[in-house]
N, C-alpha and C positions, 0 to 999 in steps of 0.2 A: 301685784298679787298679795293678797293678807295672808301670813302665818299666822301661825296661833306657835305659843312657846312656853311650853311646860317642864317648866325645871323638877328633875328627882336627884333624891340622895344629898349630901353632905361628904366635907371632906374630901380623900381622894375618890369617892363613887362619886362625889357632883355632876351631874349632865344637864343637859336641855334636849329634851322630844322636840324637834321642828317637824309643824305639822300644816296642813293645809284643807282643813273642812277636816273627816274621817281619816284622811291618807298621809301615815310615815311620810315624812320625806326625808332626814337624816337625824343628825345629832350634832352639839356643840359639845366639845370638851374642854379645859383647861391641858396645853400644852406640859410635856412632861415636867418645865422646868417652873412653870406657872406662871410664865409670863404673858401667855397668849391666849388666846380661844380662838379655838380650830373648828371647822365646822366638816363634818364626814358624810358625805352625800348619801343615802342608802339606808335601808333598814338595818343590814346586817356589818356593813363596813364599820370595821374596828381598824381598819391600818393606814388608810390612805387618805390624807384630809386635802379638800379640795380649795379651800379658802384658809382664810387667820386672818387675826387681828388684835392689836396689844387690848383693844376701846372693846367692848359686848358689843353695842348700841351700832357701832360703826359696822360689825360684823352682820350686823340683822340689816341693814339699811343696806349692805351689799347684796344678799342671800333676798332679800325680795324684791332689789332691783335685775339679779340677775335672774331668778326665777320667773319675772315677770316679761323676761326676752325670751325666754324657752332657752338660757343658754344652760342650764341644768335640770331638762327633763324629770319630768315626776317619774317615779316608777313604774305607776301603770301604764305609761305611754312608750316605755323599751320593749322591744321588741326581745 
């Protein structure tokens, strides 16, 4: 599956939009301590990260191998 991955902000607002054509599919953020990037499945999930990883690069190469199993459902497709 191709994402697309639109980083917004600086500093502690840094994020990345993961997207997929038109359609949210979550967010990357720097872990609290800043060691990591977490990726949050979901438009609106701010609490519950579903992936990490110390590498970016290694985190996106998971996130669209595993999106491309269907093992983490787009949005539009929950029910």
């Amino acid at each position: 599956m191709e994402l697309g991955y639109n980083e917004i902000g600086a500093d502690h607002n840094w994020r990345i939009n993961v997207t997929h054509g038109t359609q949210d599919l979550g967010t990357i953020r720097k872990s609290a301590d800043g060691a990591r990037y977490e990726y949050y499945h979901g438009v609106r999930n701010d609490f519950c990260y579903s992936c990490d990883s110390n590498d970016l690069s290694a985190l996106k190469r998971l996130l669209s191998l595993r999106m491309g199993r269907s093992a983490m459902p787009m949005p539009a497709l929950i029910g």
